[in-house]
C-alpha positions in Angstrom: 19.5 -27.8 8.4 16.9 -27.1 6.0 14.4 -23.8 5.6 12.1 -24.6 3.8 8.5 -26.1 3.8 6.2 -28.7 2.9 3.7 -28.0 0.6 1.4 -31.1 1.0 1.5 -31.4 4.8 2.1 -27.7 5.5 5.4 -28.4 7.7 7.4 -26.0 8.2 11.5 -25.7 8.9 12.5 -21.9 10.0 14.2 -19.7 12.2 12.3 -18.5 15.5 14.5 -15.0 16.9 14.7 -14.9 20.8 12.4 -12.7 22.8 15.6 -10.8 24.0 19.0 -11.2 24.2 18.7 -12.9 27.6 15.6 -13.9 26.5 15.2 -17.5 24.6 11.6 -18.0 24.9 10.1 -17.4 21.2 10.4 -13.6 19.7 8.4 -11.8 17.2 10.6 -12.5 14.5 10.4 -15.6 11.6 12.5 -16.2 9.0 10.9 -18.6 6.5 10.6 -19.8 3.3 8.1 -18.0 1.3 6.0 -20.8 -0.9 3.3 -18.6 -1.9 5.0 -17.1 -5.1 5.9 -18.7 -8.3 9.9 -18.3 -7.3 11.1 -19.8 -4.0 12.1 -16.8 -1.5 13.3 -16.5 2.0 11.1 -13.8 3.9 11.7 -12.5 7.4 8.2 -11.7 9.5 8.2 -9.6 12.7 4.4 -10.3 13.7 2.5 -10.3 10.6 4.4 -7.6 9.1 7.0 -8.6 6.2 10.2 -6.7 7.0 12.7 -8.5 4.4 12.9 -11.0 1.8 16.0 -12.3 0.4 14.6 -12.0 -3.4 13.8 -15.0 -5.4 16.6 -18.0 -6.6 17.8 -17.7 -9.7 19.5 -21.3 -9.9 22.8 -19.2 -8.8 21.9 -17.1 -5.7 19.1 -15.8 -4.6 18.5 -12.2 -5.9 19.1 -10.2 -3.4 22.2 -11.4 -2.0 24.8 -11.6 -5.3 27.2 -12.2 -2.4 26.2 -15.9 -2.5 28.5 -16.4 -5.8 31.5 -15.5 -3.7 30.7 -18.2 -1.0 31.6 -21.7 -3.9 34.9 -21.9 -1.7 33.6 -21.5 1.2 30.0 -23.0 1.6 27.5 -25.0 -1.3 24.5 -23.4 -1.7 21.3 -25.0 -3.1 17.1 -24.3 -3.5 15.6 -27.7 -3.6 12.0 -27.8 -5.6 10.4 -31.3 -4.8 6.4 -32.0 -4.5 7.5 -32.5 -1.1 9.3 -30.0 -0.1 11.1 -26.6 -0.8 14.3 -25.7 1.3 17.0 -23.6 1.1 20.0 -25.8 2.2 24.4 -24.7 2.5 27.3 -27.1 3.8 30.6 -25.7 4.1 33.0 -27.0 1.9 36.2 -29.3 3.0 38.6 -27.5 5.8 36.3 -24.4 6.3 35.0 -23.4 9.8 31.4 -24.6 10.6 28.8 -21.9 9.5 25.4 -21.5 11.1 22.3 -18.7 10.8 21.0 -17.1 13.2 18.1 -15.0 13.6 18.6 -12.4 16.4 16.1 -11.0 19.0 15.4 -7.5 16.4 14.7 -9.6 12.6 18.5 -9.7 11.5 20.0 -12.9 10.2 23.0 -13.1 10.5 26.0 -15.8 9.0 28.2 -17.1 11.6 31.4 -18.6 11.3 33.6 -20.2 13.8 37.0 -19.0 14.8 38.8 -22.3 16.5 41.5 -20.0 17.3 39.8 -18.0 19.4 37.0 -20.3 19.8 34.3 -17.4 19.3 31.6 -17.1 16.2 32.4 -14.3 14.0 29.8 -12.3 12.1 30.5 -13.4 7.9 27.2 -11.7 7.0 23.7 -10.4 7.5 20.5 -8.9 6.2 19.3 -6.9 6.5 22.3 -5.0 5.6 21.0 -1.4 4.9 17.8 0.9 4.5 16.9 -0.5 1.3 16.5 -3.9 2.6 13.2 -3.1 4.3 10.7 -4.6 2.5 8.9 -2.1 0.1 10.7 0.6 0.7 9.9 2.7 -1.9 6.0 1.5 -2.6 5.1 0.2 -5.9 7.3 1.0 -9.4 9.7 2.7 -6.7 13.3 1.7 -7.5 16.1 1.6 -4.3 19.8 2.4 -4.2 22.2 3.2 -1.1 24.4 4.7 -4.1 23.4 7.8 -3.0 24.8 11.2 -1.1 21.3 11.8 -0.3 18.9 10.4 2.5 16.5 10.2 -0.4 17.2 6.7 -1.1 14.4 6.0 -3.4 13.6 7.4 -6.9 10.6 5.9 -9.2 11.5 4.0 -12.0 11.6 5.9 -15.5 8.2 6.7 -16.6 6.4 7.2 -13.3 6.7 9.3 -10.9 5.6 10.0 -7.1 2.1 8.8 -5.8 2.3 11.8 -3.2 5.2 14.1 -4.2 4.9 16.0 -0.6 5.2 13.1 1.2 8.2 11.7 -0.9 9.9 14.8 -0.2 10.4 14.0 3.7 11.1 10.6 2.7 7.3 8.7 3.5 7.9 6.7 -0.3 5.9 3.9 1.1 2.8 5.2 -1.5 4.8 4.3 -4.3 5.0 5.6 -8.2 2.4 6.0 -11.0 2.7 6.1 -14.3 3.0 9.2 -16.1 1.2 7.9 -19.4 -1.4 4.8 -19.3 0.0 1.8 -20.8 -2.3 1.6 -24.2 -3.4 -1.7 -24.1 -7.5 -1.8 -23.2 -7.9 1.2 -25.4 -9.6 -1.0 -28.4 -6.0 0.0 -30.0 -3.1 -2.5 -31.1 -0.8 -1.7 -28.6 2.6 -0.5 -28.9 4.2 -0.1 -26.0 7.4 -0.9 -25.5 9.7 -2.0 -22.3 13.0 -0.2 -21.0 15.1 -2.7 -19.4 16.5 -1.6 -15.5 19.6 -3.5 -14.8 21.1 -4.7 -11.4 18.3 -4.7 -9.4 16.9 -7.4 -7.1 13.2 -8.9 -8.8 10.2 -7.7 -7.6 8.0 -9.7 -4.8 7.2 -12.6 -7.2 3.2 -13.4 -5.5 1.9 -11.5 -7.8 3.9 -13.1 -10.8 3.8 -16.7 -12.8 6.5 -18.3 -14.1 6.9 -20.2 -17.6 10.6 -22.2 -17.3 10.4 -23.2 -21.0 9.9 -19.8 -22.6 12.7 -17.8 -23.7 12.8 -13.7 -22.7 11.8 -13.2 -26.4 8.5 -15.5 -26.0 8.1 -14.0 -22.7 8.2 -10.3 -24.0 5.6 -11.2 -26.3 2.6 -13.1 -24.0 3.4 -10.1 -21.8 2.5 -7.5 -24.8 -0.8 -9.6 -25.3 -1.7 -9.5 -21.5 -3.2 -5.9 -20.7 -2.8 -6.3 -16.8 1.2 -7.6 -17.6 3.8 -4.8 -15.7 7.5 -6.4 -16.5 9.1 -9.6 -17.2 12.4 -10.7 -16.7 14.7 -14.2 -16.3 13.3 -16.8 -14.4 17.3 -18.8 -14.2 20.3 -17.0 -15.1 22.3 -20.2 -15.5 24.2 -20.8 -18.7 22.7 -17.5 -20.2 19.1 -18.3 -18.7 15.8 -19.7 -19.2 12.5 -19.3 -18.3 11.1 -15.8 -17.4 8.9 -14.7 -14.8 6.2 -12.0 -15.3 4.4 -10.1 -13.2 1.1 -8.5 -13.2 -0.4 -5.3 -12.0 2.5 -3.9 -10.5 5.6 -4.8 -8.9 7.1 -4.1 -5.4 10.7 -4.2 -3.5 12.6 -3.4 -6.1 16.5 -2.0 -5.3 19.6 -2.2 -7.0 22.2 -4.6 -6.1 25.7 -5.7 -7.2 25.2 -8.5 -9.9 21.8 -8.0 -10.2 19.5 -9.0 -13.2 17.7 -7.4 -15.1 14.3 -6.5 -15.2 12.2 -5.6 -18.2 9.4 -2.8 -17.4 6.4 -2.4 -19.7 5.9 1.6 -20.6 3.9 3.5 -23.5 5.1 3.9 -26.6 5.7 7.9 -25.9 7.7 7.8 -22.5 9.9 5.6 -24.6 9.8 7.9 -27.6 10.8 10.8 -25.1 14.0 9.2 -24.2 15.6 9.0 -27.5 13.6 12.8 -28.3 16.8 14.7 -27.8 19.5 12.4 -29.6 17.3 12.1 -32.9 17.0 15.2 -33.3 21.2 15.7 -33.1 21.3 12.7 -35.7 18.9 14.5 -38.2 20.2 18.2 -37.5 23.9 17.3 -37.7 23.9 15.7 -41.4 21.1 18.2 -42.8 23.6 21.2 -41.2 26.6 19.8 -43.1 24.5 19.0 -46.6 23.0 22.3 -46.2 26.4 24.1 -46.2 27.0 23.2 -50.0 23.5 24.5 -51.2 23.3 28.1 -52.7 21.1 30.2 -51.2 17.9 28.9 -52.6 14.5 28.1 -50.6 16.7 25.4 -48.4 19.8 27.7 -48.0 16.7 30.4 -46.6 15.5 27.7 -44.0 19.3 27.0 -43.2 20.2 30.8 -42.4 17.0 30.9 -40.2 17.6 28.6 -38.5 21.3 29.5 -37.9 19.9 33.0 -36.8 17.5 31.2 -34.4 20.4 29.1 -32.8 22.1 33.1 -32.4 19.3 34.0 -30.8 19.1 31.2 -28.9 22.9 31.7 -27.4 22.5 35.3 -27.2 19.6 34.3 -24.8 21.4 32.1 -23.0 24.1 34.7 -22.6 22.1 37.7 -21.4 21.0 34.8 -18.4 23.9 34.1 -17.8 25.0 37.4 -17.4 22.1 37.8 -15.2 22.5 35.6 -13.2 26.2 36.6 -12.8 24.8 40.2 -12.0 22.4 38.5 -9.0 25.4 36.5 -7.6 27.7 40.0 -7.7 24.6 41.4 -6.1 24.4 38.6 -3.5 27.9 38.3 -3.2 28.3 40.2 0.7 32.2 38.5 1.4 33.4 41.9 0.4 35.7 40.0 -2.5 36.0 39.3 -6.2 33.3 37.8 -8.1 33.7 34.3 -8.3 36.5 32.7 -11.0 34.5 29.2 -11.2 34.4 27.7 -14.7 31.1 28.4 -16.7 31.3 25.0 -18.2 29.2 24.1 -21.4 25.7 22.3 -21.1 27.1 20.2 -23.9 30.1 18.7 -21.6 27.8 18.3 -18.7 25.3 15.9 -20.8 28.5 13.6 -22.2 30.2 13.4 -18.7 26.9 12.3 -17.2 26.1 10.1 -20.2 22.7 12.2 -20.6 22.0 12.6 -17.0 21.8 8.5 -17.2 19.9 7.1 -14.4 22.8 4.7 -13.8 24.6 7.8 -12.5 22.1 9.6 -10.7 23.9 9.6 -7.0 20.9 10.9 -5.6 17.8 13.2 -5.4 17.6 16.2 -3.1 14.7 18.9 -2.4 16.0 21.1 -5.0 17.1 18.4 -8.0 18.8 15.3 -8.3 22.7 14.8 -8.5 24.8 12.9 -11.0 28.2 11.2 -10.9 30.0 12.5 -14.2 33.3 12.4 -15.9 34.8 15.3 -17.4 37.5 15.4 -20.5 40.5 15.1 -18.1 39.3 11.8 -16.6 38.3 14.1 -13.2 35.7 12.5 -11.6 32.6 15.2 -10.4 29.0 15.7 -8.8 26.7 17.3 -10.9 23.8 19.0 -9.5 20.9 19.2 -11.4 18.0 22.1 -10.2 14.5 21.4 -10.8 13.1 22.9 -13.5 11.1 26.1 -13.1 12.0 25.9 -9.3 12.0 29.8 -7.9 13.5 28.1 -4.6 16.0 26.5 -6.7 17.0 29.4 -8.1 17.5 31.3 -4.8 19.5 28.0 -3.5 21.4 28.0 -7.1 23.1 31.6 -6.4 23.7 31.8 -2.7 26.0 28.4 -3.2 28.1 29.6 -6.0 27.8 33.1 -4.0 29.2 31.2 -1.2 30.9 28.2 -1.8 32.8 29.7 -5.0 34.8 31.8 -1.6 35.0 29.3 0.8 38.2 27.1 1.0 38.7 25.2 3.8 39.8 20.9 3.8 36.4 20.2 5.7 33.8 22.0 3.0 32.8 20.5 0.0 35.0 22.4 -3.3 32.8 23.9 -5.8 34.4 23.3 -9.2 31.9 25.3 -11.7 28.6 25.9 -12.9 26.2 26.0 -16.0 23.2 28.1 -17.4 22.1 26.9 -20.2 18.0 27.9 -21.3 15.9 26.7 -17.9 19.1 24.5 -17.1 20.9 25.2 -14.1 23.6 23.2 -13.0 27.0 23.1 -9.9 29.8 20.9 -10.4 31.2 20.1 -7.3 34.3 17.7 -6.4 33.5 13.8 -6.3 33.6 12.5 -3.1 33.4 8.5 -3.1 32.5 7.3 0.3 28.9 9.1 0.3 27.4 10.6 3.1 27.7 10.2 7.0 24.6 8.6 7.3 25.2 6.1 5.2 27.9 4.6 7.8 26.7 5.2 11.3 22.8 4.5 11.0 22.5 1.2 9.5 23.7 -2.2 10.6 25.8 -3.5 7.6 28.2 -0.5 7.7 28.5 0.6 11.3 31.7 -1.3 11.4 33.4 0.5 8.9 33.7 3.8 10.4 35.8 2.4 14.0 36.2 4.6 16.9 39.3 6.6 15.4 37.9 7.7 12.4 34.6 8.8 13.6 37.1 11.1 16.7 38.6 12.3 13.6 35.3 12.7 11.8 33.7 15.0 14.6 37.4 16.8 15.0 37.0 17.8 10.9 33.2 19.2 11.4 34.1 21.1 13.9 36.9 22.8 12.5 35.1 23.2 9.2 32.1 25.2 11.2 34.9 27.0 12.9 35.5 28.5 9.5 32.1 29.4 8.5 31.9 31.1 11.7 35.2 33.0 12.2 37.8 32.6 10.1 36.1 33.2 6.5 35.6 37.1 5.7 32.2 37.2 7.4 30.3 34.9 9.6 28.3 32.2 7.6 25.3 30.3 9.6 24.7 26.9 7.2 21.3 26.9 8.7 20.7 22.9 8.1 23.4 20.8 9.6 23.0 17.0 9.6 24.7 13.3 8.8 23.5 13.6 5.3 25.2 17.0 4.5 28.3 15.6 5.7 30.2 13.9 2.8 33.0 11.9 3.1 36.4 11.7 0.6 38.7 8.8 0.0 39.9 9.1 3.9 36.8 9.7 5.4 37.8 13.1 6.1 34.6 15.2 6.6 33.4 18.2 3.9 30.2 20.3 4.8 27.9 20.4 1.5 24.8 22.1 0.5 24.8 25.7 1.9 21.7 26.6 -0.2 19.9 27.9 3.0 23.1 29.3 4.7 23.1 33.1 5.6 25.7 35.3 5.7 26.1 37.7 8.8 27.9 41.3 8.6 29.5 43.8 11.2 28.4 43.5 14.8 25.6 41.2 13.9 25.0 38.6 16.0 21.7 36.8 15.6 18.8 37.4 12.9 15.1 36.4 12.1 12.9 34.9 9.3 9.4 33.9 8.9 10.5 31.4 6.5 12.0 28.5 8.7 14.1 26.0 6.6 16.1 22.9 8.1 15.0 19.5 9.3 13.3 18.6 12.3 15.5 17.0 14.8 18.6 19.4 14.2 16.7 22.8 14.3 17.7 24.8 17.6 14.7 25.3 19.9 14.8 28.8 19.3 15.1 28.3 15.8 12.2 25.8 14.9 10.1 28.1 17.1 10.6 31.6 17.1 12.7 31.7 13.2 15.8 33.3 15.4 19.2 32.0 14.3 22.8 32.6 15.3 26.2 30.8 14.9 24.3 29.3 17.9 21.9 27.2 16.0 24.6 25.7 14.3 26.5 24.7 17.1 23.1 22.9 18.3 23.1 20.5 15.3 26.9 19.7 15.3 26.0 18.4 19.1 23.4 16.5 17.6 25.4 15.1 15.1 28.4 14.6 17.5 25.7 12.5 19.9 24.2 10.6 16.5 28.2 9.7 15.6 28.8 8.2 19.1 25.6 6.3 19.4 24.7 5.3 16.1 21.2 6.6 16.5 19.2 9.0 15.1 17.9 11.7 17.0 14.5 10.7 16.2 14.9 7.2 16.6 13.0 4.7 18.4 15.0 2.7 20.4 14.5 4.5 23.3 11.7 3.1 25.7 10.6 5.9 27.7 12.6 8.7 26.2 10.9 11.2 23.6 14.7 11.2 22.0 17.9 10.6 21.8 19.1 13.8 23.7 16.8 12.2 26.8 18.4 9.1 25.9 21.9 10.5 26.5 20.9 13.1 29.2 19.3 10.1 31.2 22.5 7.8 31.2 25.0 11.2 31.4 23.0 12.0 35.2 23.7 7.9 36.5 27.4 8.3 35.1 26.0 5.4 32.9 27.4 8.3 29.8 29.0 5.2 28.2 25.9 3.0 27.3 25.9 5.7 25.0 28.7 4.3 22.6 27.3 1.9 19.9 28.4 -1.2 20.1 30.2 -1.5 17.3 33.0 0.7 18.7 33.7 -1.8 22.1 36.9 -3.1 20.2 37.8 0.7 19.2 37.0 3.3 21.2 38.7 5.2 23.8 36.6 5.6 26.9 38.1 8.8 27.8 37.3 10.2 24.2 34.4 9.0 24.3 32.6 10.5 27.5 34.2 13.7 26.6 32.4 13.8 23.5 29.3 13.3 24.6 29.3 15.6 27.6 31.0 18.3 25.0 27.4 16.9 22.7 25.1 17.7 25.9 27.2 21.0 26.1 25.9 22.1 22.8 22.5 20.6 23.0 21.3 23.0 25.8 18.2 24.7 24.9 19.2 28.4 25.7 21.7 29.6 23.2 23.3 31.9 25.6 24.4 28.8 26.8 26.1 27.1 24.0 29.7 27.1 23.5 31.5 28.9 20.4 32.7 26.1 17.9 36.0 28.1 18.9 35.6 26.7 22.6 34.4 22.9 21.1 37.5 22.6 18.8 39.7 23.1 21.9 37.6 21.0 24.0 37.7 18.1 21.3 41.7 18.8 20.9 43.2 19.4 24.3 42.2 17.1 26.9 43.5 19.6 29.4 40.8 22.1 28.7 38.2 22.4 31.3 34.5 20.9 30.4 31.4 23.1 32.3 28.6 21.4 33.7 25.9 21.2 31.1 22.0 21.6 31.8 19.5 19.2 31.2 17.8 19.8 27.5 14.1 20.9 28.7 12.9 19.7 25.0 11.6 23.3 23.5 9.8 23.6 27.0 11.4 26.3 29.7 14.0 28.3 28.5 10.9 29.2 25.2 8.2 29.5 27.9 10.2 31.4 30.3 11.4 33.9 27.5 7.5 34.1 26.1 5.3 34.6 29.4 7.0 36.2 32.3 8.8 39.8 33.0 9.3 42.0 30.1 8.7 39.2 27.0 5.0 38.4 28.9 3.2 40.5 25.7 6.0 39.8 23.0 4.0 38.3 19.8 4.8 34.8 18.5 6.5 34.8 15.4 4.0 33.5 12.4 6.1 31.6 10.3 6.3 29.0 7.7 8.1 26.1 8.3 9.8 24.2 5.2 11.6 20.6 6.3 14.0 20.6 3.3 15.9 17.1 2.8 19.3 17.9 1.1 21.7 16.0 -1.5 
């Protein structure tokens, strides 16, 4: 079968999904060849809305789906390009199973292969495959990558930045990237801007491109210099070392990086190109000037030499006295009663080469405080390195409470800080590498559900647990981490869980058992009830958002999702099914093959136990780690989650609390690593 179209009649060969899974009358959902840009591209519609396109063929693959050069042995792949007709066509090749597509009843197309043995059709592939496959993700100039230990997926491309940085923050990147300087063509000026190539991405959305498939990139750099409106340019066919090139006009959109990708050449001004290479010409001037400089006698050079070796003393005697500052705030902070920390004050200078400059290619992701790079130190060790904002007073807070904190904490399920950095406005944590991301990453999105299996996400909730058992008990003094969710749960080479980012945790002394703020951090979803709306926090509010989590792992939802018809969340969801003993509708379907019924139904009524909206209520993570552990430990019958509603009102307008004052607070939704 063909997909594909016509272009002189206008017929049309797609895929139509199913109204429902039970459902064959026609769906919402098309998957289609897209004709109306200069490359050939597959698109998938839901309504009139574009949800995903495939990116444009390159005369190997189409863009976005590199995986297509692994399938020679098993299917042919071709784009026809006739006056008649363009169509995307596979066969399988000789003695493989019969392959069809499929799109299902929600916009996912999915491979399918059959299994004579078993004489079912097994799953080989599908896209959608994860977040940044929905179509402009990240708005105009915005760049996409799953690479990341953050939930902040999208970054802008070098040279612009944010549209609307407050709504980029909590993740609403739709509005895209400016640039920071205007390109300089128009000005009545011979322009000389430049182009900074980004490599291994999928190309842009091509409708609002043309195409030249005799030019050569050189050719095609230059026409694209000459046009003012031109953005980027890059291969039009990648086969035997490519021809042709593509350019695109305006701006460019639906851009993310991808295994095997191309790569695509982005027009900038001459001085966000100059700023790049700033810092290393000045090293290749200073260096060889220093060492002539050292065999002059002191005349007028040998002056300016001494000065300036005086102002580099000054310089590190400055950066000493900070550092010695900020050592004095972290004794000062430093309430667990023990040493001051031992961590490695590593040189700014070892940081920039194991992060190859803070290279974008290593950027792992971008948090609310500064992004985070993958580096590698002298001794081959792999690390994160997290970068503060500058001139961020909220970074510096978060900067000492975690080396406070973390620098004391050892425990197999928190995150191992491995040293730090002050150098000028620089502020930097080196923490431990963990390669399988964040939590998030697995149980939310389609393509990697399958990865985590019903044992491994048991022993996932088992390791959070334990690791919040910690903070609460068994370090020195109780620790609340204050912003508990999937994304701050990383994973190591075993997907064993470690708690990150305690920049908002709080440390409680003594007999205390619960506190207050006007300042209330976190994000929405995993605050407690009393937390989001009165600033009161205990070990309590933590144990709330592990039972979110714990319901998230089980169902593969988000608490905020919208998959629920008729339910304002997922705790309804789950409440709703747990009341009709229905509990194990819950489960995401990904786990039938896996999971353990009985595990499974006593995690989520332990989840509903935690959940409950008065604290008083809650279990100690003491009392969950045995319930998760021992099946022989009795479960209590949990309340129904009243959604903020009467446990707050009954404690705000009747009997003694009728004339207690609301709290006037701010609320800051913080998004972390």
């Amino acid at each position: 079968m063909r997909l594909g179209k016509d272009p002189q009649t206008g017929a049309e060969w797609s895929l139509t999904s199913w109204r429902a899974a039970n459902d064959p009358s026609p769906g919402d959902c098309r998957h289609v060849m897209d004709t109306k840009g200069v490359l050939p591209d597959c698109v998938s519609w839901q309504g009139n809305v574009k949800k995903y396109r495939t990116g444009p063929w390159n005369g190997l693959w189409l863009s976005g789906i590199p995986d297509m050069a692994s399938y020679p042995d098993m299917f042919s792949n071709q784009v026809i390009v006739h006056p008649d007709e363009i169509a995307y066509s596979f066969s399988t090749t000789a003695d493989m199973a019969f392959s069809r597509l499929v799109l299902n009843e929600v916009g996912v197309l999915l491979r399918l292969a059959w299994d004579p043995a078993s004489r079912v059709w097994n799953v080989f592939g599908q896209v959608p495959g994860d977040v940044c496959d929905d179509y402009a993700m990240c708005g105009a100039f915005g760049l996409c990558s799953v690479n990341t230990a953050s939930t902040l997926f999208c970054n802008c491309i070098v040279g612009f930045s944010p549209v609307d940085p407050t709504r980029w923050s909590v993740r609403e990147s739709s509005d895209g990237c400016r640039r920071n300087v205007p390109l300089e063509c128009g000005n009545g000026t011979t322009t000389t801007d430049g182009f900074m190539v980004v490599r291994g991405v999928k190309l842009p959305d091509t409708q609002n491109a043309t195409v030249d498939m005799n030019a050569t990139l050189e050719q095609c750099r230059a026409r694209c210099l000459s046009n003012c409106s031109c953005v980027a340019y890059a291969a039009a066919d990648i086969r035997g070392g490519g021809s042709g090139c593509v350019m695109w006009k305006d701006y460019i959109i639906d851009v993310r990086y991808v295994d095997k990708g191309q790569d695509l050449y982005v027009r900038l001004a001459k001085s966000e190109l100059a700023t790049k290479k700033k810092r290393w010409d000045v090293e290749k001037i200073v260096l060889p000037v220093t060492a002539s400089l050292l065999a002059v006698p002191v005349t007028a050079a040998g002056i300016y030499y001494l000065a300036w070796i005086c102002k580099l003393r000054g310089l590190r005697r400055n950066n000493g006295n900070q550092r010695k500052m900020m050592l004095g705030s972290l004794s000062a902070s430093n309430k667990l009663g023990e040493q001051d920390p031992e961590l490695p004050f590593l040189s700014f200078r070892d940081i920039v080469s194991a992060t190859n400059n803070f290279s974008e290619d290593n950027m792992l992701g971008r948090g609310g405080f500064g992004k985070v790079y993958k580096g590698m130190m002298d001794d081959n060790k792999q690390v994160a390195v997290k970068r503060l904002s500058e001139g961020s007073r909220q970074g510096v807070e978060e900067f000492r409470n975690e080396v406070a904190l973390i620098a004391q904490l050892q425990h197999r399920n928190l995150v191992r800080l491995l040293g730090f950095c002050i150098h000028g406005d620089e502020k930097l944590l080196i923490y431990e590498y963990l390669p399988n991301k964040s939590l998030d990453y697995f149980i939310f999105y389609a393509g990697n559900k399958r990865v985590l299996d019903w044992p491994t996400r048991f022993k996932i909730i088992k390791g959070i647990s334990r690791g919040l058992l910690y903070l609460h008990q068994d370090s020195r003094l109780t620790i609340i981490h204050r912003d508990l969710k999937p994304s701050n749960i990383l994973l190591d080479a075993d997907m064993s869980p470690k708690i990150s980012d305690f920049g908002m945790a709080r440390i409680f002394g003594g007999n205390q058992q619960e506190a207050n703020t006007n300042r209330v951090v976190g994000t929405y979803g995993y605050m407690s009830p009393e937390y989001s709306m009165d600033g009161a926090f205990s070990i309590k509010s933590d144990t709330y958002s592990f039972g979110v989590i714990l319901l998230e792992i089980i169902s593969g939802l988000r608490i905020t999702s919208t998959h629920f018809t008729g339910f304002p969340s997922l705790l309804a969801y789950v409440w709703s099914l747990w009341k009709d003993s229905k509990a194990i509708d819950v489960v995401d379907s990904s786990l039938v093959d896996t999971c353990s019924t009985t595990e499974a139904l006593r995690c989520i009524h332990i989840g509903l136990l935690c959940v409950q909206d008065n604290p008083n209520s809650r279990p100690l993570m003491s009392s969950v780690v045995s319930m998760l552990e021992n099946e022989a430990t009795p479960l209590s019958v949990p309340k129904q989650p009243l959604y903020f509603s009467q446990w707050y009102l009954e404690a705000q307008g009747t009997g003694e609390n009728a004339n207690k004052s609301t709290n006037k607070m701010s609320v800051t939704v913080l998004e972390g690593r």
